[in-house]
N, C-alpha and C positions, 0 to 999 in steps of 0.2 A: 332500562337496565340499571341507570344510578336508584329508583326507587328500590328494586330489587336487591342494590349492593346494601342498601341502608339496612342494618338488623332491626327487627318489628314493624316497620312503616311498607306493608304488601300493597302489590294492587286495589286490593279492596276498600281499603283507609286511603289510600290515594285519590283511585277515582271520585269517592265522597268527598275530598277536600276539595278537588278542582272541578267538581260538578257549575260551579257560581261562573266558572272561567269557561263554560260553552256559551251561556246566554246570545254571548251576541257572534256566534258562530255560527255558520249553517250545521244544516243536520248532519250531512257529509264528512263535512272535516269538523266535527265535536267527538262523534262515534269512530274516527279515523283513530284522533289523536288518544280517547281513550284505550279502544283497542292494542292501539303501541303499548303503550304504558302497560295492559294485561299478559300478553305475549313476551315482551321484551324484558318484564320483571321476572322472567322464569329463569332467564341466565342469568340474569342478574344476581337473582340468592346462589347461583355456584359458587360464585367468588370468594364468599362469606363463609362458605360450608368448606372450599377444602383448605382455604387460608386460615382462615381462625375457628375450624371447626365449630360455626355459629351459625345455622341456615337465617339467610336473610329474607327468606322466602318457606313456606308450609310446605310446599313442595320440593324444597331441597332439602329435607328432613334427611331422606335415607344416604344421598349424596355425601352427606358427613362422612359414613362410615369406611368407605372407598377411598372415597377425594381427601380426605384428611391422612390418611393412612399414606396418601403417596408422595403427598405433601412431607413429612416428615421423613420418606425415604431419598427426598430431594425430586420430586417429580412432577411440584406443584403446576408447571405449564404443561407437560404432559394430559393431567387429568381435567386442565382448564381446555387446552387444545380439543381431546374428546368430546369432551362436553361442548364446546362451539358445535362440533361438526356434527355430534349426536341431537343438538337442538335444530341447526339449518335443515336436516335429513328426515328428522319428525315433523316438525312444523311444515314442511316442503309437501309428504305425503299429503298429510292432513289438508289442506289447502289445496289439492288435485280432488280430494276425495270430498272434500265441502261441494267444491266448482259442482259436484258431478250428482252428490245425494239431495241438496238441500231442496233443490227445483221439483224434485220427484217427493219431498217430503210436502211440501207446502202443497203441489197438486192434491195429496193426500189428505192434505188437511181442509180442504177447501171442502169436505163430507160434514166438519164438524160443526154442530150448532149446539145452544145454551149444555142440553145433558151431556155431550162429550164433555165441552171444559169443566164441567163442574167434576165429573171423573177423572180427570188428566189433572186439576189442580189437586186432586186429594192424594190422588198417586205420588203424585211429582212431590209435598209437603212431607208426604207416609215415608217414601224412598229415601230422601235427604236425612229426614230421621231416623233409619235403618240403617244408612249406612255411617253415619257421621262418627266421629273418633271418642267425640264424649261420652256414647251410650243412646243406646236408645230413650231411655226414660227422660233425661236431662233432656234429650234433643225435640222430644216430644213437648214437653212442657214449653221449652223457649218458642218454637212453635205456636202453641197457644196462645201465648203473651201475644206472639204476633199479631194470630187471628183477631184476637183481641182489640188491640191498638187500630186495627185498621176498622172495626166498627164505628171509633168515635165520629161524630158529626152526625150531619141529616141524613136522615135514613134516604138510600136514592127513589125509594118508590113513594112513603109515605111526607116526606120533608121533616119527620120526627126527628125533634135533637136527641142524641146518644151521648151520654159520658162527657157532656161539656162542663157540667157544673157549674152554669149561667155563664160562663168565661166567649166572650165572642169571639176569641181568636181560635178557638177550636171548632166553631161552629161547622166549618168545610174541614173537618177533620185535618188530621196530624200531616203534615208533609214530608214526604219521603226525606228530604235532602236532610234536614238535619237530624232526621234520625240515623242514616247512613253514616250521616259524618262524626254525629257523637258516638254512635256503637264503635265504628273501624276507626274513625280519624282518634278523636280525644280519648276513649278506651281502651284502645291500640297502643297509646305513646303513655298512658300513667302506667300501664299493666310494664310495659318494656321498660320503661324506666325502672321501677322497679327488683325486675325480673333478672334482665339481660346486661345491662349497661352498668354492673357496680363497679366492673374493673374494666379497664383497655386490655386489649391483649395484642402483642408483637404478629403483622402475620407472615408468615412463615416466605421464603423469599424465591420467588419467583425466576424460571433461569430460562431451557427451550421452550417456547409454546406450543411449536409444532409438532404433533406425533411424528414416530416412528411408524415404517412401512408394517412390522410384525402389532405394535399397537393398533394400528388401525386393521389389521387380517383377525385380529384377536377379539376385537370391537365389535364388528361388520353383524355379525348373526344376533350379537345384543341389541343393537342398534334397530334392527329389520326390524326384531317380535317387539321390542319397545313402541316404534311409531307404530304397526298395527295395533297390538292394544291399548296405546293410549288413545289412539282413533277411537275407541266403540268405548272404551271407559267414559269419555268426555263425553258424550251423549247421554248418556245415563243420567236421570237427577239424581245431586247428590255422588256424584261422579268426578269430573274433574282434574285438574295436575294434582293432586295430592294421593289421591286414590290411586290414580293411574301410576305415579312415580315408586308406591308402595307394591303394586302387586307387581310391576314390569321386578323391581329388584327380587323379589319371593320369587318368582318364575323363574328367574338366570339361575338362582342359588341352588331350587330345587332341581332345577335339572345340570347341573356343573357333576361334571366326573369330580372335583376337589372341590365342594362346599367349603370345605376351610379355608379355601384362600380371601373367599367375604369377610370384610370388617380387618384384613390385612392389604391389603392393597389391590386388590382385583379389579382390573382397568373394565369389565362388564359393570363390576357396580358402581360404575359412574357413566359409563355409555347408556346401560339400560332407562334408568330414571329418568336423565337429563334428555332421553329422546321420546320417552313416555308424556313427560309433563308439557313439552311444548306441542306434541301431537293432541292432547286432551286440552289445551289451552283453547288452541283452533278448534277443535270439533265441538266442543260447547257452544259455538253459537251456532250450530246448526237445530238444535228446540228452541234456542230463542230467537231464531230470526224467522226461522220457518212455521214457528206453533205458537209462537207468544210463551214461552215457559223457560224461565231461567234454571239452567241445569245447576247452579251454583250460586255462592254467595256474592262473588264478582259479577255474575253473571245479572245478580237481583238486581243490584248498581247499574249496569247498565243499560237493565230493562228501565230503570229510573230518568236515566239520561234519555233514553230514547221518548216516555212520553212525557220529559220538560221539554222537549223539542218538537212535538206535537207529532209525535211516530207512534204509531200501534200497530208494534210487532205482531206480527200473524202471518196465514196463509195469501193473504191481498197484498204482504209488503214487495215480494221477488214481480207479480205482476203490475201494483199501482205505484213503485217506487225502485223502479229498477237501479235509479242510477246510483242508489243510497246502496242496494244491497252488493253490486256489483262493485262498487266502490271500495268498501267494506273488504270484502276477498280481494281485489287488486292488490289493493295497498298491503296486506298481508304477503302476495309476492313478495311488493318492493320492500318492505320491512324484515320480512325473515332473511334477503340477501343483505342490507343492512347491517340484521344483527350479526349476519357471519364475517362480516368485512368491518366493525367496530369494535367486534368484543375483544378480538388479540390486542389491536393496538393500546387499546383506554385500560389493558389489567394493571399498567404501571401506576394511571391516574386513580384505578378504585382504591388499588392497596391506599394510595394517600389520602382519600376521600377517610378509610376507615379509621385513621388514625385520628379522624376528629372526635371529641369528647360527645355523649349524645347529652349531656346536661348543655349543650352548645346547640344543637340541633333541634331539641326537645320546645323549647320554650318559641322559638319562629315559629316549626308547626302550628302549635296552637297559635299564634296570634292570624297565622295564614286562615286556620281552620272558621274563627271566629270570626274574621271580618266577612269573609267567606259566604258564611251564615246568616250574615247581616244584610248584606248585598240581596238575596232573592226576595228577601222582603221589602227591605228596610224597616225590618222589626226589627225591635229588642226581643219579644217574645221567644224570637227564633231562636237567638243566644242562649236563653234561659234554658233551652229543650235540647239544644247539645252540650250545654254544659249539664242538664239529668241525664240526656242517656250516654253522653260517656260516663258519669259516676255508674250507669247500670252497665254498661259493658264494661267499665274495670270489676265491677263486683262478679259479674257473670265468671268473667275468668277467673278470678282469682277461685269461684264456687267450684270452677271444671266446667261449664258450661259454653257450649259455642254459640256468638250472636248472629252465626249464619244462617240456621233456620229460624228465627225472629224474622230478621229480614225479608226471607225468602215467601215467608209468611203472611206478613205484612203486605209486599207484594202483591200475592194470590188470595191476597184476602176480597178485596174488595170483586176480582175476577169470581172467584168461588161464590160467595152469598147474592153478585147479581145473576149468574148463570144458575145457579142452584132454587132461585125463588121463580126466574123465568122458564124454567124445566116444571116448577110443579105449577105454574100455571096452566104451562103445553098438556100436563097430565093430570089436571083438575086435582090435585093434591094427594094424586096418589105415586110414591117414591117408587112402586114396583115398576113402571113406567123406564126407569135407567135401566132394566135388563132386559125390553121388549126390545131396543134397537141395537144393532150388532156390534159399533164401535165403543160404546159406554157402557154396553152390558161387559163386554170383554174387562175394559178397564175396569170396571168396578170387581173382577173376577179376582185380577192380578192383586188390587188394593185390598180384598180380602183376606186373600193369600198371606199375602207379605204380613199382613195384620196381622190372621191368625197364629200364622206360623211357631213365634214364639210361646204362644200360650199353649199349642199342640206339644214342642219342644220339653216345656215346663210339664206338663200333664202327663207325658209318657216317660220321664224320667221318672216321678214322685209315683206311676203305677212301677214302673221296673222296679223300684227302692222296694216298695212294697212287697211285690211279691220274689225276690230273693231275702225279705227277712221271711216271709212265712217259708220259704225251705230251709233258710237256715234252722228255724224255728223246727221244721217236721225232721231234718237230721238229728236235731236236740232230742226229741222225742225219742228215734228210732235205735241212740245212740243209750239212750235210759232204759227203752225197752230191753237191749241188749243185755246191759249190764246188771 
């Protein structure tokens, strides 16, 4: 929750910072404690959004426009109170509905061999970049970088060095951690520094937290459609509390008998979101505990944590690792009740937390991030490589560029080119081989789709253009003949 009250410092630059801090953890409680942190920062950017109309969080984006609105009408623990209840109510769902799909997913996936994942990772890379807020073309490219990045070192079949440039420290290729942590952690806080933190701002003063009986009858039906689609959002790659917090708000507004009241105070568009994004918070690790595939860019991260901890997520983890997976969902009970029995009391402690300067804040992280960095190796090396790729994730941002599909990328990289070279072994080098069997023929249907789509989109716009200049063109004509 404090990560999420802090402006710029999400989940995702988090968990990369404290990745160094599982080592000597079990698997259990490393993936517990990051979990909290993913979840718990969802309400945590409330506070920020309707107090200082500043999301502290990606996913409290739309919350501003609501929660700040009521905020200044004097109703700031009103719209904090909903938002408690509208996250315990999402998140809660969502967490029945893991218990109950994830087990039936991983059965399912227990079909898959090398050609599925090679179609599930291109989907999953394709999707992220579809849907992502930067554009498809940007999200593509960062993408690439990724795939990229994750070639360097020994080839795993031929022992061929790749991209080391005699340098033996890359020789086992790049490692996740400080790439993670330079893109989100060091990239995160120069990009915010810059950005968001040139001035403090007063926030706005805090009075009932707890709703009203008509507040919550008012709430109640935003609240429902929010955790159901934030549930099936957060599955999706490329999906997520960001996605999900956007379309749960579009939904309430388009179907409101008074759309006008959005972006003035409408206590939906702060129930809706706020029960969206912790409902997609939770359902995201339903691909990556059940399929190996992180639906997101937290998600990459975590997929990271789980194999420095020698875990590989897949269809084998709910049967060869039960007490890791069931653990996981427990502790999500006991944490979502948590966060509903912490978040009224501590909004007096956030307000005071905000008032710290982040030129105060800023400079710990990084020494946090750093030694951090140092620790999995005891290289310098490592230092060197977050302190490049946060210069490339502050330049990223600053270009409009998100460094989630890099990551995401990176990832599924190495997943992608061994499943992908083991597939045309299986088919003596022939790719038509991935539409002969029914789960990867499909996938690769969907990946086409998606693919093509936009260039069908583009192609039948530029014949439409087309052929309404040749009528305007034959009315010209008929318009001459006349005259």
């Amino acid at each position: 929750m404090l990560i999420g009250v802090l402006p710029g410092l999400g989940p995702a630059a988090t968990i990369a910072i404290l990745l160094p801090l599982t080592f000597g953890l079990e698997p259990v409680t490393a993936i517990i404690m990051l979990a909290g942190i993913f979840y718990g920062a969802q309400y945590g950017g409330t506070v920020t959004s309707v107090l200082l109309r500043l999301p502290g969080e990606a996913s409290s984006v739309v919350t501003v426009f609501d929660g700040h609105a009521l905020a200044r009408k004097g109703k700031a623990g009103t719209a904090l109170g909903i938002a408690a209840i509208g996250s315990f109510v999402g998140g809660t769902l969502s967490i029945v509905a893991l218990s109950l799909v994830a087990p039936l997913v991983a059965d399912f996936a227990l079909k898959f061999g090398p050609p599925e994942y090679t179609a599930l990772a291109l989907l999953g890379i394709l999707l992220l970049a579809a849907i992502t807020a930067t554009g498809t073309l940007k999200a593509l490219i960062a993408a690439v970088l990724g795939l990229l990045l994750a070639t360097a070192g020994r080839d795993a079949f031929t022992s061929a060095e790749r991209f080391t440039f005699g340098n033996l420290s890359l020789a086992d290729g790049l490692d996740f951690v400080p790439i993670a942590m330079g893109l989100f952690g060091l990239g995160e806080i120069l990009y915010n520094l810059e950005e968001r933190h040139r001035a403090v701002r007063a926030p706005a003063p805090v009075a009932d937290v707890w709703p009203s009986r008509s507040d919550l009858r008012q709430a109640s039906g935003a609240i429902g459609r929010g955790g159901v689609l934030g549930f099936f959002l957060g599955i999706l790659p490329g999906g997520g509390a960001v996605l999900s917090s956007m379309a749960a708000y579009a939904l309430e507004k388009r179907r409101s008998r008074h759309p006008e009241r959005f972006g003035q105070g409408a206590i939906e568009g702060v129930a809706a979101p706020e029960t969206a994004n912790n409902a997609a918070a939770t359902s995201s690790f339903i691909p990556l505990l059940s399929l190996g595939l992180p639906a997101n860019a937290t998600m990459a991260v975590l997929f990271g944590a789980l194999l420095i901890q020698g875990v590989t997520p897949g269809p084998q983890l709910v049967t060869e690792q039960p007490e890791l997976f069931w653990g996981v969902v427990n502790s999500m009970y006991v944490g979502n009740v948590l966060l509903l029995v912490m978040s009224i009391p501590l909004v007096g402690l956030f307000v005071r937390i905000l008032r710290v300067r982040a030129g105060i804040l800023a400079p710990i992280t990084v020494l946090i991030t750093l030694i951090g960095a140092y620790t999995v190796n005891n290289s310098v090396f490592d230092i060197g490589l977050v302190v490049a790729f946060g210069v490339v994730g502050y330049l990223m941002k600053k270009a409009g560029f998100d460094p989630g599909p890099l990551v995401l990328a990176f990832v599924l990289g190495s997943l992608l080119e061994t499943s992908l070279r083991r597939s045309l072994l299986l088919f003596d080098g022939d790719p038509s081989g991935f539409f002969t069997r029914p789960i990867s023929g499909t996938l690769l249907a969907v990946f086409l789709t998606v693919a093509l789509l936009p260039v069908g989109r583009t192609l039948w716009r530029i014949q439409r253009a087309r052929s309404l200049g040749r009528d305007h063109a034959d009315e010209r004509e008929s318009e001459d003949v006349v005259t």
